[in-house]
N, C-alpha and C positions, 0 to 999 in steps of 0.2 A: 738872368734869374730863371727863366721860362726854361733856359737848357740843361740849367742844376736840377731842377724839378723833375725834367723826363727824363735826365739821367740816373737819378737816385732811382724814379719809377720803374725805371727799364731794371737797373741792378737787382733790383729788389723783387723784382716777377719771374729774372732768370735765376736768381736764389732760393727762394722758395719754390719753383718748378722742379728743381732739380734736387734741392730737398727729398720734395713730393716724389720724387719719382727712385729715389733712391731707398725710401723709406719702404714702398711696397715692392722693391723689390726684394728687400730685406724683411720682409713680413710673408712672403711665397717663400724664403727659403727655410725657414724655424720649422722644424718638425713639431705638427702635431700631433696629441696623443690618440692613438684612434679609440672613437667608443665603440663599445660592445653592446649587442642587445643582446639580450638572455629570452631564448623563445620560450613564452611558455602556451602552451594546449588546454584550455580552458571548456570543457562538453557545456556549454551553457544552453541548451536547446533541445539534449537526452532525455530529459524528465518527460518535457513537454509532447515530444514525439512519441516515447514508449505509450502515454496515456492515450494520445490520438489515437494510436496505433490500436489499442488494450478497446478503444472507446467508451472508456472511464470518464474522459476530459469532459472541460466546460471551459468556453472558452466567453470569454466575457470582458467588457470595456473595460479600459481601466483609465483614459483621462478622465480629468476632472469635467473638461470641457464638453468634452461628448457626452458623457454623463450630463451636464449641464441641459444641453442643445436637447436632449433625446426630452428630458423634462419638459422644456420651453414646447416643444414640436407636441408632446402630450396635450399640455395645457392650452396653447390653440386651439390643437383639435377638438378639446371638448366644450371651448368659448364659441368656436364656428358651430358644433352641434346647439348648444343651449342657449346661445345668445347671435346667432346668425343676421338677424336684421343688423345689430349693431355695428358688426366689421362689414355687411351693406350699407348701410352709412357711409363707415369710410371711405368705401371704395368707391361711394357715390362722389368722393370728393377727387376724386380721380376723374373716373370715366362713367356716364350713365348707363352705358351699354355693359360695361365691364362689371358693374352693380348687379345688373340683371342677370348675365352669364353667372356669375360669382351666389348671387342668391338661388338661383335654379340650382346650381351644382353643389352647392354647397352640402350636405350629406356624404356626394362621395368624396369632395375635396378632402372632409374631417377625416372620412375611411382610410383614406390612400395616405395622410398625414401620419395617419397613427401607424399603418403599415411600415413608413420609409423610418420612421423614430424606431422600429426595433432594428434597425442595419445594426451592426456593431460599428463603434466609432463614427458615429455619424455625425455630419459634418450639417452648416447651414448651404453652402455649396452642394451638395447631395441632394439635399431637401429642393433646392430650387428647382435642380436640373429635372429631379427626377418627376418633382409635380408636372412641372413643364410640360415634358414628353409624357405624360396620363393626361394633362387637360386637351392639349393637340390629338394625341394620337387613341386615347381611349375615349374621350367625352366630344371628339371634333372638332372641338373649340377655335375660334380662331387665333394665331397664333401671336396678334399682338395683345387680343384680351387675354391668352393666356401666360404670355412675359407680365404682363401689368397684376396679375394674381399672383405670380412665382417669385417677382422682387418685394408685393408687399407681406409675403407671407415669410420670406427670407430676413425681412427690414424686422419685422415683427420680432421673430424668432431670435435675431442680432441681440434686439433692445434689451430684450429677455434676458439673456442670458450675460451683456456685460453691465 
C-alpha cells in the first residue's frame, strides 16, 4: 500500500510539474499588445515662476498642519509670556535646574518661538531643532537642559495641534 501511495505521489508531482512548466512556456510565447503612453507637457509651475520673477508673488503655507503647528507654536509662546510660572511648574516636574534655566529664559524662549512659527511650513520637528540650537548656542544653556525644553515644548506643540 505504502508503494501505491508514493507511486501515485510521484505521478502526480511529475504531472503537474510538467504541466507547470509547459503552461509558462506557453504564456512567454502569446504576443502581447504593447501599451502606449501618450506624453503629455503639462507648464504646471509657469504661473508661479513668472510672479517670482515679476515679484508680485506671495508665497504662503498651505497644509493644514503647518497652518495648525504655526498656531499651536503662537499660542505657547504667549502662555510662556503671560503665564510662565505655570509651564515652570511643569518643568519643575521634570527637572529643578531645568525650571530655573526655563524661568530665567523664558522671554526669549517665547521670542525665538514666535520667530521659528513664521518659517513657512513649519514643522514640530523645526521647532525643536531649531530652539535647541538658540537655547545652546545663543542663551549657552546647557545642552541637556536645553533637549529637556525643546522636547517639552515640541510635546506641547504635538498635543496642540492633534
Amino acid at each position: 500500500m505504502k508503494k501505491f501511495i508514493l507511486t501515485v505521489t510521484l505521478a502526480t508531482s511529475v504531472l503537474f510539474t510538467g504541466i507547470g512548466t509547459s503552461l509558462q512556456a506557453f504564456a512567454s510565447e502569446t504576443n502581447a499588445s504593447p501599451v502606449i503612453h501618450a506624453k503629455t507637457d503639462i507648464p504646471t509651475n509657469v504661473q508661479l515662476e513668472q510672479q517670482l520673477q515679476n515679484g508680485k508673488g506671495d508665497i504662503n503655507q498651505k497644509g493644514v498642519k503647518s497652518y495648525l503647528t504655526k498656531l499651536a507654536a503662537q499660542l505657547l509662546a504667549s502662555a510662556i509670556r503671560h503665564g510662565g510660572d505655570l509651564l515652570g511648574k511643569l518643568l519643575k516636574e521634570l527637572d529643578d535646574d531645568v525650571a530655573k534655566a526655563f524661568s530665567k529664559n523664558s522671554r526669549s524662549i517665547a521670542n525665538y518661538i514666535d520667530e521659528i512659527a513664521e518659517i513657512p511650513d513649519v514643522t514640530t520637528r523645526i521647532i525643536k531643532e531649531k530652539l535647541y540650537y538658540f537655547l545652546v548656542g545663543t542663551l549657552g544653556m546647557n545642552g541637556g537642559y536645553a533637549q529637556q525644553i525643546a522636547n517639552t515644548v515640541k510635546w506641547i506643540i504635538d498635543n496642540l495641534v492633534l
